[in-house]
C-alpha positions as MATLAB code, in Angstrom:
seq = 'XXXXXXXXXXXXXXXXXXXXXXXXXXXXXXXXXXXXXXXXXXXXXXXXXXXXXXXXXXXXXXXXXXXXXXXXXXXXXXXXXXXXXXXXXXXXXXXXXXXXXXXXXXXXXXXXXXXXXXXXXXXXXXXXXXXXXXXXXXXXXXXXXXXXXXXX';
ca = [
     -15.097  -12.480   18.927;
     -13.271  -15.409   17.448;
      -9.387  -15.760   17.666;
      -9.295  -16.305   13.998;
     -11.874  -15.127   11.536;
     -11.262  -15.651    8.017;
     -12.737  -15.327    4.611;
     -12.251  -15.774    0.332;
     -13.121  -14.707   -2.790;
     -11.910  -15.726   -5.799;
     -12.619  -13.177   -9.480;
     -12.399  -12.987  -12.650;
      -9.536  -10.629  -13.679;
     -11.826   -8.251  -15.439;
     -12.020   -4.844  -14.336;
     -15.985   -5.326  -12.861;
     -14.149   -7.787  -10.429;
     -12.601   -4.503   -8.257;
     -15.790   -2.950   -7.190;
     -16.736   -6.934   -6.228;
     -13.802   -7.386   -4.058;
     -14.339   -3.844   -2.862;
     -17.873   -4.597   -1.394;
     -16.615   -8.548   -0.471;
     -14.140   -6.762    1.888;
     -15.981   -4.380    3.328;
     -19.110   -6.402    3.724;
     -16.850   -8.933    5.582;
     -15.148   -6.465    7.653;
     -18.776   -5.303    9.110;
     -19.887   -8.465    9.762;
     -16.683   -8.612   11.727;
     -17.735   -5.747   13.913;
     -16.383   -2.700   11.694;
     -18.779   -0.191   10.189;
     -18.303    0.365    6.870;
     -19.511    4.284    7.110;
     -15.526    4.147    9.030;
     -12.365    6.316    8.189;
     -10.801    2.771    8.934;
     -13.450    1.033    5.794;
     -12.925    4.273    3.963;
      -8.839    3.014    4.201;
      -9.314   -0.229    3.512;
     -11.919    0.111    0.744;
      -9.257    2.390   -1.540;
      -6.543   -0.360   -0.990;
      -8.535   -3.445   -1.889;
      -9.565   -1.475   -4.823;
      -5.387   -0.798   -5.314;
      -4.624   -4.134   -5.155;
      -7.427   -5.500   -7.184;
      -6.814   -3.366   -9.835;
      -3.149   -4.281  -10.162;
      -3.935   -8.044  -10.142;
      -6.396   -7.479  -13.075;
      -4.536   -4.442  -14.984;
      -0.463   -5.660  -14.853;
      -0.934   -9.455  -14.895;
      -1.339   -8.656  -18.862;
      -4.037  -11.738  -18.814;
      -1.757  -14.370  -17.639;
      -3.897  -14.389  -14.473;
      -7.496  -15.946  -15.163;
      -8.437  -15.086  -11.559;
      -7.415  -13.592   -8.574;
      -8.416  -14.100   -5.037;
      -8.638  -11.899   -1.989;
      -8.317  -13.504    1.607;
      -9.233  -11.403    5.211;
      -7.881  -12.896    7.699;
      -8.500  -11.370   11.584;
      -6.191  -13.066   14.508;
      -7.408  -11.625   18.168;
      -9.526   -8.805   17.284;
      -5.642   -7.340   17.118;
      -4.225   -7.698   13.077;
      -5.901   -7.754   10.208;
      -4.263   -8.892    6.931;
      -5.651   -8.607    3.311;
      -4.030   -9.705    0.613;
      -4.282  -10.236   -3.068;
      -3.022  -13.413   -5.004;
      -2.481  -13.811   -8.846;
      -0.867  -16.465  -10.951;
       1.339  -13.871  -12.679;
       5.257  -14.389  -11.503;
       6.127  -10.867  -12.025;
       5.900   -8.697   -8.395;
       4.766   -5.044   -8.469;
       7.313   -2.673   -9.751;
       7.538    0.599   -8.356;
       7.162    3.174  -10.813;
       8.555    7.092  -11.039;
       4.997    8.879  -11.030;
       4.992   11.681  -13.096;
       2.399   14.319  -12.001;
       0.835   13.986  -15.319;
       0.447   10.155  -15.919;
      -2.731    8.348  -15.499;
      -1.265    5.387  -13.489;
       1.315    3.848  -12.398;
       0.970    4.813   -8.897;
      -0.866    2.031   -7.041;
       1.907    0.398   -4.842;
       2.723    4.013   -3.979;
      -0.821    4.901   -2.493;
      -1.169    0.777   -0.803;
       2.390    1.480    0.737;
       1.640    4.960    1.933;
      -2.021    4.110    3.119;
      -0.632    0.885    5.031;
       1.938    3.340    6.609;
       0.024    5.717    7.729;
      -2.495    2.836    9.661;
       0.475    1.456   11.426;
       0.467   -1.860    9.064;
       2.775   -3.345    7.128;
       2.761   -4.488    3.135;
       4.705   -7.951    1.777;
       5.009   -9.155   -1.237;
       5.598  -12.858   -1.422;
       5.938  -15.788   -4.481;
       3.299  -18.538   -4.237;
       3.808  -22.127   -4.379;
       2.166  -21.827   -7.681;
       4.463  -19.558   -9.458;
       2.560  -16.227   -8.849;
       2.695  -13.969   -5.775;
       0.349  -12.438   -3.163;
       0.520   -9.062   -2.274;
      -0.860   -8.435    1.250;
      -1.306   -5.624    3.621;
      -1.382   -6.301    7.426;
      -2.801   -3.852    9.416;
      -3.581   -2.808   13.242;
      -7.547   -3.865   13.863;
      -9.191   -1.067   15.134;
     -12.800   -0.622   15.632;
     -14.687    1.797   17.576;
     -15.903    1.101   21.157;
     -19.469    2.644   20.867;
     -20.846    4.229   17.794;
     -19.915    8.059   16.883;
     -22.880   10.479   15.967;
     -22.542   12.788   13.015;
     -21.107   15.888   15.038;
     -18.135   13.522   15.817;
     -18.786   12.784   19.739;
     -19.542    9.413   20.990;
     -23.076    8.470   21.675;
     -24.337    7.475   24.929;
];
């Protein structure tokens, strides 16, 4: 594989725009050699869907768009991240058991801690901010059958 695979998308902030980037990543990510039927996509696919749905739900429509980049450096790190106009970054929030939401940057920063990875927030030259997750790229050696042991 390439040292340095990338790719783009840039949404609408409307709430059909998080199952897009959802299957933009994912799709990407298995042309890059990692099956999306994966623990690993499984991972992935719930934190793009985290950080897409921040970018369109607590920009409060100051954010026309938003745009995901993938970026893969040496079959060894994978970064995603998620950049919107909006200036305010990501607040974390006391979760109640009984809200609704709130808890987004909670599940990103455990999920990215649990892979191994590492989550930034960062301003943008344009006075918004990208928040990205960077994690360990890890994609099975030979395909695994459904009773879990590797196939031949």
């Amino acid at each position: 594989m390439a040292d340095h695979l990338e790719a783009s998308v840039t949404l609408p902030s409307d709430p059909a725009s998080v199952a897009t980037a959802r299957t933009y990543v994912i799709g990407t990510l298995a042309e890059w050699g990692l099956p999306s039927d994966t623990e690993a996509a499984d991972t992935i696919r719930l934190i793009v869907s985290e950080l897409a749905t921040n970018a369109v739900q607590h920009t409060f429509g100051q954010s026309p768009t938003f745009t995901v980049d993938i970026q893969l450096d040496r079959d060894e790190h994978l970064c995603i991240g998620v950049t919107d106009s909006h200036p305010r970054f990501p607040k974390r929030l006391p979760a109640a058991v009984q809200q609704d939401n709130g808890r987004g940057m909670v599940i990103i920063r455990w999920l990215t801690a649990e892979c191994g990875g590492k989550l930034r927030v960062r301003p943008t030259r344009e006075g918004g901010k990208t928040v990205s997750i960077e994690l360990p790229w890890t994609v099975p050696a030979e395909p695994v059958s459904a009773a879990g042991q590797q196939e031949p």
